[in-house]
Steps between C-alpha positions, in 0.01 A plus 500: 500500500256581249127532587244511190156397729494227140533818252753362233549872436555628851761236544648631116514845619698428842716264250540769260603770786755233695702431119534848466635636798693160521311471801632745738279788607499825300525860569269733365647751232677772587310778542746742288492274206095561467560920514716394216292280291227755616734790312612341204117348426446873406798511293387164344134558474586840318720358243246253407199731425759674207566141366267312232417236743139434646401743777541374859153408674448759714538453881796302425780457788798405565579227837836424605497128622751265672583173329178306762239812376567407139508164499121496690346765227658312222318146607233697496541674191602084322258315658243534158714318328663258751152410602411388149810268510414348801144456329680328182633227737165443592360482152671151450766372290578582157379210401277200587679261776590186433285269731826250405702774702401515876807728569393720218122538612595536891730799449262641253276454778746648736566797318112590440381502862843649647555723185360889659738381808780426300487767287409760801809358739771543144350833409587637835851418443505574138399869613742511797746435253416763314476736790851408602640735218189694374597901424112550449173422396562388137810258523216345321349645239155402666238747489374541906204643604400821706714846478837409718865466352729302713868579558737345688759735686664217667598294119544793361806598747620136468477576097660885507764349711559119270502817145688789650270706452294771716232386725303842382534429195399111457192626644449781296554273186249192674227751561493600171536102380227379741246868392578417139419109541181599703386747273487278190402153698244694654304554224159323503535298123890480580444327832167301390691380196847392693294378796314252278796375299643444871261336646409243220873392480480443882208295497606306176765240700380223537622179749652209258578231645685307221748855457540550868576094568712512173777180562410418846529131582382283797337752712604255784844577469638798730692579245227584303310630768771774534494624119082521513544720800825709329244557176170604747809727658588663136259747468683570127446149397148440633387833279681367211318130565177683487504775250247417206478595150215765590740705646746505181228693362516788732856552508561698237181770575693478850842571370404789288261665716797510780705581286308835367457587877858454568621688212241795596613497813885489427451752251351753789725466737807494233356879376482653911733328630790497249535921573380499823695185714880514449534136586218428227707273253647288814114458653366413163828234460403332849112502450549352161709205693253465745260435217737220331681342752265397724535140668324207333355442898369880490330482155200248606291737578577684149429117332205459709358811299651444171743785510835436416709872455805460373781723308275456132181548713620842604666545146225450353286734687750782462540439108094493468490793700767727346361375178182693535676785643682557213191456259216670715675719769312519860179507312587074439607484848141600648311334251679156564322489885180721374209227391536095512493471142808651475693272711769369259517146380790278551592592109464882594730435748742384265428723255405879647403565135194277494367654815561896346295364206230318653418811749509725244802750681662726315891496450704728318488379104809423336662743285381502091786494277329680213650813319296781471553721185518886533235551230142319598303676181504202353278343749196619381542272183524152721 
């Protein structure tokens, strides 16, 4: 039974844990697997100060978490920007209602004074959802507060086991993921920038009545009755009835400033972990499918933010990315996270050469293909 005492987000949290330990009780993590993650955080943490990535805040640590754990510090960790979607519902419709169309003003109604509840009650299975299968803290690339790193020695097993691979060294390679992603999303401008983009897509929906009614007919009809209450229980199609154009505008700053991080962060682990984890090229395989094939019922929460990763999102990073590697060495690499103006533009993104230019880095100039004669008297004369 779940017991809130009236706090939407009390009730969210118990939700949250109860989705993603399916409801049974869990047992805390072994104790073996956190001398382990305890270990190999040295390993990690080493690596990482010799690679052109941000330094890690200091005091950072490392917490290995059951499924329940993560799933409560995650709500935690989302509820900025679900909170701001549950306050778009109670902005008001998109547009003026139609005094002509009771149903149309009562659900706007509806949805404006039960909105927070709503949105608290979905969020906490949204997350539980998420915690289900979550390796670690940045499944998302959502920058979190405070100086903890999640891990989660129970999903990773399930994962070594599902890949063939060793349970020592999927964690090896996700402590060096999640240190990577923290180091660069923890960055003040990085994480004030991303944060804002986030949170203005969230609170940009807005309740339509007209898109969410679409073709209903006589509201009398059961018939009826049952498709309004399939379309309220299509979380997909209720975001899709309420996006505006507002948010078309920030999907592209989105897209390329997840896309930079990803790349960065790709490119890090790719450079210590390619010599240093046999089972490298398998891990990087499966994590790349975990980005892409996720299930159109576990990307809400993504579309809810305005992130949508897919296979030319991470392309893209990695081709930005290993374009200014080419050009401007490490030296390009710490620059790109170093000051807010040099945050690349979605056409830096796309074109690595842009950013080099704009910033001002150095790369290695092309060759000259001028012939230089043995005798330079003449010089004098020109």
């Amino acid at each position: 039974m779940l017991q809130g005492g009236g706090d939407p987000w009390a009730i969210a949290s118990q939700i949250a844990r109860s989705v993603a330990n399916e409801g049974a009780s869990e047992d805390n993590v072994d104790p073996s697997a956190r001398f382990e993650i305890d270990d190999l955080f040295r390993v990690a943490e080493l690596q990482l100060a010799q690679a052109p990535v941000p330094a890690l805040p200091s005091g950072l640590r490392v917490e290995a978490v059951n499924r329940t754990t993560w799933s409560d510090r995650s709500l935690a960790a989302y509820r900025p920007f679900l909170e701001r979607f549950g306050e778009a519902f109670a902005a008001g419709p998109a547009t003026t209602a139609d005094p002509a169309d009771p149903l149309g003003m009562m659900l706007g109604q509806m949805f404006q004074m039960m909105g927070p509840n709503m949105v608290a009650a979905s969020a906490g299975s949204l997350v539980g959802q998420l915690g289900a299968q979550a390796l670690g803290s940045y499944d998302l690339p959502v920058p979190r507060p405070g100086s903890t790193v999640l891990l989660v020695p129970p999903a990773i097993d399930d994962a070594a086991d599902a890949w063939d691979v060793p349970a020592t060294e999927l964690r090896l390679w996700l402590l060096v993921h999640e240190l990577a992603s923290h180091a660069v999303l923890s960055v003040p401008h990085v994480a004030k920038q991303l944060e804002a983009l986030l949170i203005d897509f969230a609170a940009g929906f807005r309740f339509d009545a007209e898109a969410v009614l679409g073709d209903l007919g006589d509201l009398t009809d059961l018939s009826e009755i049952q498709r309004l209450s399939e379309q309220f229980g299509d979380p997909d199609r209720m975001l899709s009835a309420m996006r505006t154009p507002g948010q078309d505008l920030l999907v592209p700053q989105i897209d390329a400033l997840v896309a930079a991080v990803l790349g960065a962060v790709d490119h890090t682990v790719d450079r210590i972990c390619g010599p240093l984890v046999a089972s490298h090229a398998t891990i990087r395989a499966n994590m790349d499918r975990r980005w892409i094939d996720t299930a159109p019922a576990d990307r809400i929460m993504e579309r809810l933010l305005g992130l949508e990763i897919t296979a030319a999102t991470l392309d893209r990073g990695r081709t930005f990315i290993a374009g200014l590697v080419e050009r401007g060495g490490d030296d390009a690499l710490r620059r790109l996270w170093a000051d807010e103006l040099d945050l690349p533009t979605a056409a830096e993104v796309n074109a690595p050469g842009l950013w080099l230019a704009r910033t001002g880095v150095d790369g290695e100039l092309p060759a000259l293909d001028v012939e230089i004669p043995d005798d330079l008297s003449g010089l004098d004369d020109l």
